[in-house]
N, C-alpha and C positions, 0 to 999 in steps of 0.2 A: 215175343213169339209164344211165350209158355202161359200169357197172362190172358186171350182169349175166353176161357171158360169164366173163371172169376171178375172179370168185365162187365162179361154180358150180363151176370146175377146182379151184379150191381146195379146195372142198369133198369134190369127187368121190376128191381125193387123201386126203385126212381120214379119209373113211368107208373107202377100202380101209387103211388102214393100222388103221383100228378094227377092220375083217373081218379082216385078217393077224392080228391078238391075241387074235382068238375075238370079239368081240363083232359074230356076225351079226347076231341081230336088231337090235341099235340101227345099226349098218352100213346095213341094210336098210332103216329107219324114216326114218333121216338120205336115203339116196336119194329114199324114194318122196316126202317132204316138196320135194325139190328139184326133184323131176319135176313136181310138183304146179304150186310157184313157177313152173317155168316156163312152164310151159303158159298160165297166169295173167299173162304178162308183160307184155302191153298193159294190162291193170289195174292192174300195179302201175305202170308207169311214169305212170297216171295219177293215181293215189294221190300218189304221190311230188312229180309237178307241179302239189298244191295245197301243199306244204310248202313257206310261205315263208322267206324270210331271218331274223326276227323268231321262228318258230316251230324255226327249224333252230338258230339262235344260242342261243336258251332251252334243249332238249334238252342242248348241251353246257354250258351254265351251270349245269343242275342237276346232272347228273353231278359238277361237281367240287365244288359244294355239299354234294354226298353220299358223293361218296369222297375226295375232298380235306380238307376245311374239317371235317367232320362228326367223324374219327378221330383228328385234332388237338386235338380241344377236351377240356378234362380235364372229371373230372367234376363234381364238387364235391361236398357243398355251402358254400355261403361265404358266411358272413355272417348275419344274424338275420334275424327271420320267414321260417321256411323255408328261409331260404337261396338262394343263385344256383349252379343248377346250367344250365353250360352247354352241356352237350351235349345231356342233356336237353329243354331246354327249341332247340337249333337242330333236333333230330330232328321235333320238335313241327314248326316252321316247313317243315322239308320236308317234312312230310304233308300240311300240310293247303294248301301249297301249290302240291302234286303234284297233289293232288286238284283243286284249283282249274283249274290247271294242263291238267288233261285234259277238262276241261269248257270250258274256252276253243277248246280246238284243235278238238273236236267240235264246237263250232259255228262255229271257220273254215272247217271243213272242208263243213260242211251246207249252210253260208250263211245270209242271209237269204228266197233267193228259195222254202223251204220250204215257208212258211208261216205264221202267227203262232202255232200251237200246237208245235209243233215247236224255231221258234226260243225263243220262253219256256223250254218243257220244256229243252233245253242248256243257256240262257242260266242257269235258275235253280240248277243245277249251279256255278255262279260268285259268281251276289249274289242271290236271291228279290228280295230290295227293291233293284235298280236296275233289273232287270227290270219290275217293278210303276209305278215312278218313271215310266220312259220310257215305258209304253205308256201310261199314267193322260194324261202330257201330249201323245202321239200321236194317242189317241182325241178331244180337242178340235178339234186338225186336222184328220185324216182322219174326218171323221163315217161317212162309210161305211165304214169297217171297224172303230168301236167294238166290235161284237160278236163280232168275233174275234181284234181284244186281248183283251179283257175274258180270254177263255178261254184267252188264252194267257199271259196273268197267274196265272190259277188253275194251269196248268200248271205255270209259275216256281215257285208256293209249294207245289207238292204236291210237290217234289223236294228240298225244308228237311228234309222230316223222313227218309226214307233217308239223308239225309246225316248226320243229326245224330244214326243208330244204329250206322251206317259210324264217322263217327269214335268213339263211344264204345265198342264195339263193340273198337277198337283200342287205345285208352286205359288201359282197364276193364271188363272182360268183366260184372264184379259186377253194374256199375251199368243192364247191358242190360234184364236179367227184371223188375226196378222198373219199367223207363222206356218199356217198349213198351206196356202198358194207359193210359200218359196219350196216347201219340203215335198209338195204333191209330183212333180219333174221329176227329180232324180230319183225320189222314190218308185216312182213308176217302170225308171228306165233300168234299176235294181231288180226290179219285181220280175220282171220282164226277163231278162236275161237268166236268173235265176229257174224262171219256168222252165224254159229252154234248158238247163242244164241237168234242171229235174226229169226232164225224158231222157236226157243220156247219160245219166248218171247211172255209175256201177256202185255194188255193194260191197264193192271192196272196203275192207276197212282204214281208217284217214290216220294222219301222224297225232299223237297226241298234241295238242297245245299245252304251252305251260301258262298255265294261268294260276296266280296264287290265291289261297281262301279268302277272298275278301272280307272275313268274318273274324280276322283275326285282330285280336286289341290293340295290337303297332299302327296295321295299316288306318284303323278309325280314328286313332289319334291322329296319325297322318293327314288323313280326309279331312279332321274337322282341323285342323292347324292350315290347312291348304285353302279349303273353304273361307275363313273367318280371312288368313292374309289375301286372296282373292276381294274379296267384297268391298275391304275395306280401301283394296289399291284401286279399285274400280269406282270408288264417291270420291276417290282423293279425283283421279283420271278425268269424271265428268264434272266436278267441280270447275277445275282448271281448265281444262281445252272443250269440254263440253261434249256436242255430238259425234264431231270428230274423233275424239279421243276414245271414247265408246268404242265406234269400229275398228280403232287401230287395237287398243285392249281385247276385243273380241279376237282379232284374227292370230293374236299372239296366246289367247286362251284357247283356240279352238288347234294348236300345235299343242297343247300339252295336256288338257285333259277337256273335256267337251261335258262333262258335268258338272264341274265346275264354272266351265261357261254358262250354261244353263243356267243356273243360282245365282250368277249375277246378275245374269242378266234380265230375270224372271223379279228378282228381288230388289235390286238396287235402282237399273236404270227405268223399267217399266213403273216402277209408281214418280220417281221424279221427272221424266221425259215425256215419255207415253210409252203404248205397250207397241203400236206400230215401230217404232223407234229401238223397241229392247227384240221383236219379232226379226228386224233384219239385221242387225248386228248378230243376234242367233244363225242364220241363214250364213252371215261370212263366216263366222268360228265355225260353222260345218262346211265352206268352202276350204276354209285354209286345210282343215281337216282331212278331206279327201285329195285335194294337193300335196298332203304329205303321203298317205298312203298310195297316190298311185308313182311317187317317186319310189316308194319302197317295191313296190309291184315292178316297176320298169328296172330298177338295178340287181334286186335279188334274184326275180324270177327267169325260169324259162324260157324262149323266145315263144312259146304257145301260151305261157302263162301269163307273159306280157302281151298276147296277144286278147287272151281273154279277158283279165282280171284290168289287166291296164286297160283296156279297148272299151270296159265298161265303166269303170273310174273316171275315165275320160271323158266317156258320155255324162257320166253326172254331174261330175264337175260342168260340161258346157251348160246342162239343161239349167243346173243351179244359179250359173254365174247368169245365165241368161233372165231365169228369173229376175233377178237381184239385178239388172238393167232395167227391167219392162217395169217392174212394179215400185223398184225405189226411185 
């Protein structure tokens, strides 16, 4: 916050030494962006003064996660079924933990006092199902605001599937054009219901979720020890039973974590199957997925919150399953 002044000098000296070499217009572009900052400077220092210690510490931990630790790591591969490739497979951990990662902070940053569609919508940026978890058991206590849990659970889960075309999307581009006509249905019927919710949502403020920094050096060891035994049980899996075995793998991947579905299914089975093959084995790990969660909606919650949050689970879960009849 104190370091504004001597910044901008620095910079000011920058852009003229870029202008003395001939490059006015970025010279140019560099000032007016400074002028800009400044002018802006009470908002930034506000921005700034919600970055906590935990949030500030994480930022550089990633950093050396990714320039450090990352270019160090050889390649491989080593070893049978597939192989251990470790850089690979830490690249993987820093994506999807970046990603994680920036859907934490947006909702430090938002808070709780938002709202309950708002907080969901972030929160599900991090975990769908602990989002769903927590509100399902919230709505028992707070009876008066079941219905806008409810909605901001639908919220949580309508933000699974952008994610889960984001990370394929970077994985494997192949596997995208398969796997958006199973995810376009229930993302719609998400969407949807979430709008709705958005006109009657109050600005009460929502329970916090407990969601841990995903930035922390346990849980990446975690991820990429999770990732690497994934992969490798997934080329043993199609090796042996083949396509079959794929989707029964999937539907047991997509009960326990849904990114790591993704990676295998993005990496392992789409370049030796095909990528239509690895798109709807994706499509059931997000069926079994919302199976779980709307069992978690129908036991924990409210009968208004099982009427919403389940009622809309339920539709997606049909719209999905139905998919995954018409087009497999």
């Amino acid at each position: 916050i104190d370091g504004t002044t001597e910044v901008a000098a620095l910079v000011v000296l920058a852009a003229g030494l870029l202008a003395g070499m001939g490059s006015i217009r970025l010279a140019s572009g560099i000032i007016a962006l400074l002028a800009l900052l400044l002018v802006e400077k009470s908002r930034l220092h506000a921005m700034v003064q919600r970055i906590d210690d935990v949030g500030l510490r994480s930022g550089a931990r990633f950093a050396v996660m990714a320039l450090v630790v990352l270019p160090l790591l050889p390649e491989g591969p080593y070893g049978p079924s597939g192989g251990v490739r470790p850089r690979e497979i830490w690249a993987l951990v820093l994506f999807f933990s970046g990603l994680s990662f920036a859907g934490y902070l947006a909702r430090r940053v938002v808070g709780p006092d938002h709202g309950y569609l708002v907080t969901g919508l972030l929160g599900g940026l991090v975990s769908s199902t602990n989002v769903t978890f927590t509100f399902a058991r919230s709505s028992r206590t707070d009876t008066g605001a079941d219905r806008a849990l409810g909605f901001g659970a639908v919220a949580a889960n309508a933000m699974l599937y952008p994610r889960v075309l984001v990370a394929t999307s970077i994985l494997n581009a192949a596997v995208v054009r398969p796997l958006v006509p199973y995810l376009v249905p229930p993302a719609v019927v998400a969407a949807l219901v979430a709008i709705v919710g958005a006109r009657r949502s109050s600005a009460a403020g929502a329970p916090d979720v407990a969601v841990r920094n995903p930035l922390q050096l346990g849980a990446a060891l975690q991820m990429a020890v999770l990732f690497q035994a994934v992969l490798m049980a997934v080329h043993v899996v199609r090796s042996v039973w083949g396509q079959s075995g794929v989707f029964t793998s999937a539907a047991v991947l997509g009960l326990t974590d849904v990114d790591a579905l993704t990676v295998s299914m993005a990496r392992v089975v789409a370049p030796t199957l095909s990528p239509g093959v690895a798109a709807a084995a994706i499509a059931v790990g997000v069926l079994a997925n919302t199976a779980m969660k709307l069992g978690l909606a129908i036991f924990f919650g409210s009968p208004r919150f099982r009427a919403i949050a389940g009622g809309a689970l339920g539709l997606m879960l049909v719209a999905l399953g139905g998919a995954l009849l018409v087009l497999g």
